[in-house]
Structure formats: structure tokens, C-alpha cells
FIKENU-149350 format. One record per residue (C-alpha): residue in one letter; x, y, z. Coordinates in steps of 0.02 Angstrom, whole numbers, plus 50000, padded with zeros to 5 digits. Layout:
# residues N
@type=A	xx=X	yy=Y	zz=Z
...
***
This chain:
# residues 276
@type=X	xx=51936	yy=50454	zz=60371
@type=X	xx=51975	yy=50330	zz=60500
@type=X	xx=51784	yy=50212	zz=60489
@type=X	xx=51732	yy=50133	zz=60344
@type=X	xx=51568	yy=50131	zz=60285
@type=X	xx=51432	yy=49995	zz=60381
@type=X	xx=51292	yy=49903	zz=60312
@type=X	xx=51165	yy=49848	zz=60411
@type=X	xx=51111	yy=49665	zz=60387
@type=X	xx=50974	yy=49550	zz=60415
@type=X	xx=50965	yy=49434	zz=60559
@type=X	xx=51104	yy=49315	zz=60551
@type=X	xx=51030	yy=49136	zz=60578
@type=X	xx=51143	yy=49019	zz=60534
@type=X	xx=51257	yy=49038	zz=60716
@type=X	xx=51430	yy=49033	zz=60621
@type=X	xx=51469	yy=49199	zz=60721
@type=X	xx=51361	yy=49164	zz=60880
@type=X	xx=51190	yy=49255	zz=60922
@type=X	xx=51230	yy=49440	zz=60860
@type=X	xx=51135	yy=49494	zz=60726
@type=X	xx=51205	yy=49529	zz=60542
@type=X	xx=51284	yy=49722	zz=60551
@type=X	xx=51309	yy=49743	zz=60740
@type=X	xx=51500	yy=49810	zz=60806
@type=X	xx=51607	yy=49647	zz=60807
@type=X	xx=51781	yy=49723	zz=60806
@type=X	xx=51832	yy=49898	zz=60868
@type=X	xx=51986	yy=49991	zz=60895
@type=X	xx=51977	yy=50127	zz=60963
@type=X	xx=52140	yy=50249	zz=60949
@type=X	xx=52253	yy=50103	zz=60931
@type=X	xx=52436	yy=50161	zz=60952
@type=X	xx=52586	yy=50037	zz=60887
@type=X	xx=52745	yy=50066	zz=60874
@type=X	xx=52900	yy=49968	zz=60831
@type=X	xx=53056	yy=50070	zz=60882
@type=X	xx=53053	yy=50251	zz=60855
@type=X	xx=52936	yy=50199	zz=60718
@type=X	xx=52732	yy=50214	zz=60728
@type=X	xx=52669	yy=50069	zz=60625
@type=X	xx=52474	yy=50112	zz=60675
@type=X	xx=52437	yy=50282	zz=60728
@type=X	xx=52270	yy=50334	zz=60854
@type=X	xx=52191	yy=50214	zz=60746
@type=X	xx=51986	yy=50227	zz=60740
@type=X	xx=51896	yy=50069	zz=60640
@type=X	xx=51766	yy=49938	zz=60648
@type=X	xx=51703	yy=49789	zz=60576
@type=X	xx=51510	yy=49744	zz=60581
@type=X	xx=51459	yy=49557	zz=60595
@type=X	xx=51440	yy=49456	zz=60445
@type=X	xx=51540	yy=49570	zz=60363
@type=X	xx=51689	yy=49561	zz=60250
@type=X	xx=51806	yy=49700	zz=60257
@type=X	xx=51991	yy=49692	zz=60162
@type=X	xx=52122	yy=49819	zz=60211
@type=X	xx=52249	yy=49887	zz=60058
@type=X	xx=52390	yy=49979	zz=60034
@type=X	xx=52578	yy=49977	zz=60005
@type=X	xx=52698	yy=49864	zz=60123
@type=X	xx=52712	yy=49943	zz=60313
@type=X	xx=52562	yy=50029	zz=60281
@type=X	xx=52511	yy=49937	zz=60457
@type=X	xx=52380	yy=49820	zz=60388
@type=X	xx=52486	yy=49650	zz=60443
@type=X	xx=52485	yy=49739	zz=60604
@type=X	xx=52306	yy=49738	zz=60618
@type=X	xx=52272	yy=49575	zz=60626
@type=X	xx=52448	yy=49531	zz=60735
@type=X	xx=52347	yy=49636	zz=60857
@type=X	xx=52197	yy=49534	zz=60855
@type=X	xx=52291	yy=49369	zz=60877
@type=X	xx=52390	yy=49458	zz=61019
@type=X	xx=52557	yy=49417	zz=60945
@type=X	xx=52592	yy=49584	zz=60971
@type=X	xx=52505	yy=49723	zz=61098
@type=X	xx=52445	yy=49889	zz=61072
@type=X	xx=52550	yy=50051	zz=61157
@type=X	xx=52393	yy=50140	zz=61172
@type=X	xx=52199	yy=50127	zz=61145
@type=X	xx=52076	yy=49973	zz=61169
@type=X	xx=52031	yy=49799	zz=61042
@type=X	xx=51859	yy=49749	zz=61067
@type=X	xx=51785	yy=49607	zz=61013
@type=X	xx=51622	yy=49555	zz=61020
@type=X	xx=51590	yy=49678	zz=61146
@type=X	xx=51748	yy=49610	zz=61272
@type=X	xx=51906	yy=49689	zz=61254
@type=X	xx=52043	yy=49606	zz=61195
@type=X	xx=52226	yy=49636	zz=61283
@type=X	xx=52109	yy=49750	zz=61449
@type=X	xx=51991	yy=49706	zz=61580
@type=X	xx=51900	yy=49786	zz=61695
@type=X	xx=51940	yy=49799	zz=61871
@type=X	xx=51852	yy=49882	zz=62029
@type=X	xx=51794	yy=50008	zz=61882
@type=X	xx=51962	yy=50037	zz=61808
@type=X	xx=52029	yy=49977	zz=61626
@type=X	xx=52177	yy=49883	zz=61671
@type=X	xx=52289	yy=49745	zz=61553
@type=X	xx=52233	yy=49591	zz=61552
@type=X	xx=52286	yy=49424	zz=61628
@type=X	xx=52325	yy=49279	zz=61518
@type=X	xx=52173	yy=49180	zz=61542
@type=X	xx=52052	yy=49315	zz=61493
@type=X	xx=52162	yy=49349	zz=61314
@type=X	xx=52141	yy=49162	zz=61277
@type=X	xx=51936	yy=49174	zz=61316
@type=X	xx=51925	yy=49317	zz=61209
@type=X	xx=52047	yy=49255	zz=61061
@type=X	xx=51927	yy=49113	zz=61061
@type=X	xx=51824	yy=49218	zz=60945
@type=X	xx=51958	yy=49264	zz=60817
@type=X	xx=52043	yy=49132	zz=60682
@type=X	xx=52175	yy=49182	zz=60555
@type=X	xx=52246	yy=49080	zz=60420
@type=X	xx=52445	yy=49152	zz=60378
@type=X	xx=52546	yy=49191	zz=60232
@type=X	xx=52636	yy=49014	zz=60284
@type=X	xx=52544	yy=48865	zz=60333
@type=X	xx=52623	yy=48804	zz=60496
@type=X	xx=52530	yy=48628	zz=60481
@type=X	xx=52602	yy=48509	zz=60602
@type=X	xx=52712	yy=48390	zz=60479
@type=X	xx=52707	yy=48237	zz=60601
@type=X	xx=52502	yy=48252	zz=60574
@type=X	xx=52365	yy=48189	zz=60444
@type=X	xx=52266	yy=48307	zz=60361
@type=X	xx=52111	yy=48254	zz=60491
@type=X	xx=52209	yy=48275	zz=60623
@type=X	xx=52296	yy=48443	zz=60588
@type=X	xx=52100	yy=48506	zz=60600
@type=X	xx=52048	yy=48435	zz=60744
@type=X	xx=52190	yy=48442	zz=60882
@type=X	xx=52137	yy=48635	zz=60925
@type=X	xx=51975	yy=48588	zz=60937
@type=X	xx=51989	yy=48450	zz=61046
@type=X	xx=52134	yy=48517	zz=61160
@type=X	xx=52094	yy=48700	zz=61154
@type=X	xx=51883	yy=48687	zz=61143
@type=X	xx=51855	yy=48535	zz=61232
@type=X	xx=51761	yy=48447	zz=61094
@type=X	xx=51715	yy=48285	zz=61103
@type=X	xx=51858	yy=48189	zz=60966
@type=X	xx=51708	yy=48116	zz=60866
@type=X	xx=51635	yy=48288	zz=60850
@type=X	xx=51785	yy=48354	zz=60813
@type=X	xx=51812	yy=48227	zz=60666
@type=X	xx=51619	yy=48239	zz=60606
@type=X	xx=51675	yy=48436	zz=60600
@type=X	xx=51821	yy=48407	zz=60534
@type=X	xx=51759	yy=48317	zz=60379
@type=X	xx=51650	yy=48426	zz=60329
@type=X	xx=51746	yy=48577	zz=60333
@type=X	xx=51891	yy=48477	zz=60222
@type=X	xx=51769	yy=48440	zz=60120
@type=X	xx=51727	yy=48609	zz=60122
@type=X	xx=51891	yy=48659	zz=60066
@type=X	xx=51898	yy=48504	zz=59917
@type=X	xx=52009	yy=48383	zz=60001
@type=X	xx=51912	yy=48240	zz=60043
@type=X	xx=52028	yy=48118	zz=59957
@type=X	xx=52193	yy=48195	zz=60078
@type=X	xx=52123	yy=48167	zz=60237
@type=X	xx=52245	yy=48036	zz=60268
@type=X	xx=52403	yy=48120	zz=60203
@type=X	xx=52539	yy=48227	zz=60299
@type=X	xx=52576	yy=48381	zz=60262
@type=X	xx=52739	yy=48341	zz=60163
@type=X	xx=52620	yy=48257	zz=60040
@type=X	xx=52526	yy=48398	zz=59998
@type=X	xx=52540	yy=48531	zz=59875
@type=X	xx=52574	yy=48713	zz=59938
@type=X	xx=52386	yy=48780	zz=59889
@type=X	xx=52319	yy=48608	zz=59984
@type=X	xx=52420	yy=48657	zz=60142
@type=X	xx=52349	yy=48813	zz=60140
@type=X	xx=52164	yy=48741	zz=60107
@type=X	xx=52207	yy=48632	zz=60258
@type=X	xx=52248	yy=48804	zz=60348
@type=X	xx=52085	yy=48893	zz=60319
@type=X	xx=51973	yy=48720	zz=60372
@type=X	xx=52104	yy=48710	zz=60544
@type=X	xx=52047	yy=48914	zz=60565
@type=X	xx=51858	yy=48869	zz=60549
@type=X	xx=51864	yy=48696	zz=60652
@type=X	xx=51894	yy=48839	zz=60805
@type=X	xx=51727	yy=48914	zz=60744
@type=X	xx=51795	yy=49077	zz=60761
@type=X	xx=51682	yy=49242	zz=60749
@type=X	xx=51784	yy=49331	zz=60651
@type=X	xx=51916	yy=49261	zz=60528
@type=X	xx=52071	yy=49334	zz=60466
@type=X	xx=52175	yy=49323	zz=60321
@type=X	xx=52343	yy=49378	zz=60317
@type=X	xx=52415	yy=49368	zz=60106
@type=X	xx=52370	yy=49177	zz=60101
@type=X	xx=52432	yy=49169	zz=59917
@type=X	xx=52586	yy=49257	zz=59926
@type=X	xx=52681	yy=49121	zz=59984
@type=X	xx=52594	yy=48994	zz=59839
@type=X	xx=52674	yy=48977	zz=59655
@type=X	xx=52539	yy=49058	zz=59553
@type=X	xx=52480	yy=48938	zz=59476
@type=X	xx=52392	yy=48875	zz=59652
@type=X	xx=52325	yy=49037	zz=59718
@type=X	xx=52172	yy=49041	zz=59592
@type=X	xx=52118	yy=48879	zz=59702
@type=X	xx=52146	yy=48953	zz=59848
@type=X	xx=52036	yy=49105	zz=59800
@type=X	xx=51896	yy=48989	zz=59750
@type=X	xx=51879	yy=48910	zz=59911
@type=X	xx=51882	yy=49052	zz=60013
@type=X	xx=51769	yy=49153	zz=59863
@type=X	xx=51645	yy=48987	zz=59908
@type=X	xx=51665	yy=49033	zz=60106
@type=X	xx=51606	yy=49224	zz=60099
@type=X	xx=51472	yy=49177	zz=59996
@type=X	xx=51402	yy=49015	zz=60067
@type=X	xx=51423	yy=49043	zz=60274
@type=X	xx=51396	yy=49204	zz=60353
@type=X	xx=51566	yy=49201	zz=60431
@type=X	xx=51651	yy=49403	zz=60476
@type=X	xx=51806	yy=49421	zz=60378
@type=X	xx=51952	yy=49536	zz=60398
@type=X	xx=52069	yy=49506	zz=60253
@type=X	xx=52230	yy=49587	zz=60192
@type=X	xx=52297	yy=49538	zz=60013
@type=X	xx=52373	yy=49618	zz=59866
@type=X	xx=52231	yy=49511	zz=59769
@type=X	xx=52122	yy=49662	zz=59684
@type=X	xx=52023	yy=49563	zz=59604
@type=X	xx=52006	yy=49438	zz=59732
@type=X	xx=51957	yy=49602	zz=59863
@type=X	xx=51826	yy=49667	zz=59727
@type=X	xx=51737	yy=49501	zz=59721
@type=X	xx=51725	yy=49471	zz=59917
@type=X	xx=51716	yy=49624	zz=60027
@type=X	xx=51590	yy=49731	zz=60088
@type=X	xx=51734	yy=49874	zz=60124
@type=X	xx=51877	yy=49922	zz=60076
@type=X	xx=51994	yy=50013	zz=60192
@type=X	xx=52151	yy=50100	zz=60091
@type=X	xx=52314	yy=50122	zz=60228
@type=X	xx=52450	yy=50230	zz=60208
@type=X	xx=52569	yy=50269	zz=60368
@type=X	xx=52477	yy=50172	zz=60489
@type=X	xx=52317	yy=50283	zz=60456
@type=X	xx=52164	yy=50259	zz=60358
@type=X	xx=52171	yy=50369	zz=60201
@type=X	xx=51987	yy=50311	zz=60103
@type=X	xx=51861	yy=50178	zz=60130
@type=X	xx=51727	yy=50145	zz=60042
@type=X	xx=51631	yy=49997	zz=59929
@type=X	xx=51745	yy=49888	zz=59808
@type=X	xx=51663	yy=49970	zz=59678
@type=X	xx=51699	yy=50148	zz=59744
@type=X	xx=51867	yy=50126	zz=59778
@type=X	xx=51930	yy=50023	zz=59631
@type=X	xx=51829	yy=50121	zz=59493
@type=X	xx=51812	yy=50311	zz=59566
@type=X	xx=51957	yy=50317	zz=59728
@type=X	xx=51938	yy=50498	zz=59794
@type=X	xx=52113	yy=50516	zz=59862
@type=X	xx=52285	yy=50524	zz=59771
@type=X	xx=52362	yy=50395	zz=59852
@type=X	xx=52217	yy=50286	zz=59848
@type=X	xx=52257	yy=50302	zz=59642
@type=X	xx=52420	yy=50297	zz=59657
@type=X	xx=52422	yy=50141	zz=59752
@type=X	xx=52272	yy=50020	zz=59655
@type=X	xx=52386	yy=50105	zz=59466
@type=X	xx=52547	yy=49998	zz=59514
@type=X	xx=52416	yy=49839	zz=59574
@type=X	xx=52282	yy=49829	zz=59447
***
């Protein structure tokens, strides 16, 4: 099975992910090839995510699911297939009717779209919290700096730091860099926002904080979400699918409470006994 399952929503009204209404084709790949080396990380992969939705990919290490969403952020390229995202694609263009790879300036247009908070926080350590949110969004955007600030309050608010706004990064715990992270992703107002294990590098006793905020962000905004973690319970509570990888291919998908109660395939058990 390479496409998981799609819900169609209401009309989404709020304009966190632009005019497209809730459940219409936000991400696509379409027979997405990578390969590192002799090795094939992703292979002819098929999948898409619906707006508003939230869809986390599992499955053991170099399953391919980090690849995913390196391809999205164009850190990496595909060897074969198409990225689409909200209808443009992502590393092609069109030419005088031909597909053809893109230039520079239309990937940055079309990353515009796409935010992704990382396993590490890469804040910039010679700037304050505010600041750390709204340099993208100024020199990237074009935002007017008091918008940007207005914005940027509000989101770290959003995220429970208030009281930090004036601290550097060195100041900060690990789970409040992080925090810091996810408000810098959503000061871009992306379309689609990814997260890439943004506990793993957090002593445990700061990931359950972590998890609340971004528990409070899937079910308070109507932001798209494509999220890879080894947090079960964490995936159970959020997502709308569940995508189970193995080999760069898509072995089940189905709803959290399909595939963590009643998985169909072997390895899907296999994998969620040595995680749960």
C-alpha cells in the first residue's frame, strides 16, 4: 500500500494554510526515487497528504521517513519522480510543455509553503528569543519588523515563553530551544509543517513539554502536519494517519487506532512490539 487513507474536511476558514479547503491534495509524491550510494533509501514512492491534515510516518531507523521530509526542505533531491506542493512542484518546472529541474528561485517560492522544526534546534546563539522568530520573516517574507514582532509574540506565547523573550539561546533550557524552534517554523506561516524527532535530542524529562505544545498546535490551528517520531503515544493522540515504512516503501497505513490496536501486517507488529 503506498497511500494512506484521506478524510475529507470541512472548509478550512481560519487561513493558517492559505485558501484550500480542509482535505484537498497538499503534498504529493509521486514515484519518488532516492538513493544514497548503491543504496535506495525511498523506492517509486506513491503518498499524499490532504490539507489540514496530520499525518506521522513510523518505522525502524533508515526506513526512509527522515528522508521524506529532507526532500521537502530540498536539502536533498529526488533521483526520480515529482514533489508537489500545493499544486506546484517542488525541485521541477515546467518549460515550453516539458517537466524540467528547477532553477533556484522557483525552489525558494515553493519552499515558502513548507516549515520544519529539527531533531536539533539551530537557534542563532548571538540572538534573543524575539529575534530568533522574526529575522526569517522579515528578511526572507518581507514583513514589516513591527508585524513581525506583533507575530512573533503571539506565537511565543503560543509556545509558553512569554517571560524568555529577552534571553539568548544559551539561557534557555533544551525543551525551551526547541519551543523557540517550532514558534521560528510558524512565524514563516508555512502550509505544511514538519517535524523531524523534536524530542530525541531533549533529556526526558523535557519532551512531555514539548509534546504539550505541539498537542495544543494540532488541536487549536488548522495547520497540515507531517511528523516523524518514535513518540507512540504522542502519534496516537495527534494524527489523522499513520503511515508504517519499512525499506523505503510503505508497508500499512491506516487510523492511529487501526494501526496501534489491530496492525494488519507483520512488520507493522513487529515494529509498534519493541516501541509500545
Amino acid at each position: 500500500m503506498q497511500t494512506p487513507p484521506t478524510n475529507d474536511g470541512g472548509t478550512n476558514d481560519s487561513g493558517t494554510n492559505g485558501t484550500r479547503a480542509n482535505g484537498s491534495e497538499l503534498v504529493r509524491f509521486d514515484k519518488v526515487t532516492k538513493r544514497f550510494g548503491g543504496t535506495t533509501v525511498l523506492d517509486r514512492l506513491d503518498f499524499s497528504v490532504s490539507t489540514g491534515k496530520h499525518v506521522t510516518l513510523i518505522g525502524p531507523s533508515g526506513s526512509g521517513k527522515t528522508t521524506i521530509l529532507r526532500l521537502l526542505m530540498t536539502l536533498v533531491r529526488p533521483d526520480e519522480g515529482t514533489i508537489r506542493v500545493d499544486g506546484d512542484y517542488l525541485t521541477h518546472e515546467e518549460r515550453g510543455g516539458q517537466l524540467v529541474k528547477a532553477g533556484d528561485r522557483h525552489v525558494r517560492e515553493v519552499r515558502k509553503k513548507i516549515g520544519m522544526v529539527f531533531q536539533h534546534f539551530n537557534l542563532f546563539p548571538n540572538m534573543k528569543v524575539l529575534r530568533n522568530v522574526t529575522e526569517a520573516p522579515v528578511h526572507v517574507l518581507g514583513l514589516d519588523k513591527d508585524e513581525a514582532e506583533q507575530r512573533g509574540r503571539e506565537l511565543i506565547e503560543l509556545v509558553g515563553l512569554t517571560e524568555q523573550l529577552d534571553k539568548y539561546p544559551s539561557q534557555l533550557s533544551g525543551g525551551q530551544q526547541q519551543r523557540v524552534a517550532i514558534a521560528r517554523a510558524l512565524a514563516m506561516r508555512p502550509q505544511v509543517l514538519l517535524l523531524d524527532e523534536v524530542t530525541s535530542a531533549l533529556d526526558p524529562e523535557l519532551v512531555a513539554g514539548v509534546l504539550d505544545v505541539l498537542r495544543d498546535i494540532a488541536t487549536t490551528t488548522d495547520i497540515t502536519m507531517l511528523v516523524v517520531t518514535h513518540e507512540m503515544n504522542f502519534a496516537r493522540d495527534i494524527s489523522d494517519a499513520v503511515l508504517m515504512f519499512d525499506q523505503g516503501r510503505i508497508v500499512e497505513s491506516g487510523s492511529p487506532d487501526k494501526m496501534f490496536s489491530d496492525p494488519e501486517h507483520d512488520r507493522t507488529r513487529e515494529f509498534l512490539s519493541t516501541v509500545l
